[in-house]
C-alpha positions as CSV (number, residue, x, y, z in Angstrom):
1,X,-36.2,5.5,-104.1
2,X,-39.9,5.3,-103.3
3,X,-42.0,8.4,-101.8
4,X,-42.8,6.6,-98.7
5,X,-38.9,6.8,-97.8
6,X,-38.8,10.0,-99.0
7,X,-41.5,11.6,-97.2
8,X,-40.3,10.3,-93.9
9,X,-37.4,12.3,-94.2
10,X,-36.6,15.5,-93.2
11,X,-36.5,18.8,-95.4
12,X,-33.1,19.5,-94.8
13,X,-32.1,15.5,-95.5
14,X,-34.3,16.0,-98.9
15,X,-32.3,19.1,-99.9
16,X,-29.2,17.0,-99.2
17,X,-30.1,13.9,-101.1
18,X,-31.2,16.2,-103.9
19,X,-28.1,17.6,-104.3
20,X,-26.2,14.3,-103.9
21,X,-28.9,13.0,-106.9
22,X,-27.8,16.3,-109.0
23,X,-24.3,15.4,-108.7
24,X,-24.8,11.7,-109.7
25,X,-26.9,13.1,-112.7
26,X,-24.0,15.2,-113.8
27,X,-21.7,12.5,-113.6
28,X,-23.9,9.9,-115.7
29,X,-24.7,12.7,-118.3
30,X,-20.8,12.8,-119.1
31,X,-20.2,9.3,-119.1
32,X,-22.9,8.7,-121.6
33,X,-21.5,11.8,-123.6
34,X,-17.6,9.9,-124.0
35,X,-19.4,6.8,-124.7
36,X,-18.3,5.2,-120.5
37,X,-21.9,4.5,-119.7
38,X,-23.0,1.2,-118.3
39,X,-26.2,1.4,-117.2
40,X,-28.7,3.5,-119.0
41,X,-31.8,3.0,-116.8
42,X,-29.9,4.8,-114.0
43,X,-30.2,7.9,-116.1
44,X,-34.1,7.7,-116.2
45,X,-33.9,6.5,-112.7
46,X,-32.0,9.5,-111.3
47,X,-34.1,11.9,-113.2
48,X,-37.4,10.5,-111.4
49,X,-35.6,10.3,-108.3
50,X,-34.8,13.8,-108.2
51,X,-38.3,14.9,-109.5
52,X,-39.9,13.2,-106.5
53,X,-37.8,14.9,-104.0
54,X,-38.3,18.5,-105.7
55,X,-42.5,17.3,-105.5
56,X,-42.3,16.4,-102.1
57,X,-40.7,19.8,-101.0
58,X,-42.9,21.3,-103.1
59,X,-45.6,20.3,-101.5
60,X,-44.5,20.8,-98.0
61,X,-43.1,24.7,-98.6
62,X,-46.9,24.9,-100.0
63,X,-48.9,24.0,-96.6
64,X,-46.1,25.2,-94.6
65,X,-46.7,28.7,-96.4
């Protein structure tokens, strides 16, 4: 997902999607771990994903504040 999408969301639509993101990370972590994982990029992919998100609030809570 790029940052341009992301910042055009809301706060409370990031803190959503981060969690949704979390979830999916979970899940990926324990398919690799019994050996059911596909797609390996998605791991790095998710990861980035959900550092962008935590940036871009971040950022936000810091002029808000």
């Amino acid at each position: 997902m790029k940052s341009e999408e992301l910042r055009s969301k809301s706060d409370d639509e990031l803190r959503s999607s981060l969690l949704e993101m979390k979830k999916e990370q979970f899940n990926l972590r324990f398919q690799s771990a019994t050996g059911q994982l596909e797609n390996t990029a998605r791991v790095g992919q998710v990861r980035r994903d959900i550092a962008r998100v935590k940036t871009i609030l971040g950022e936000r809570a810091r002029t808000k504040g």
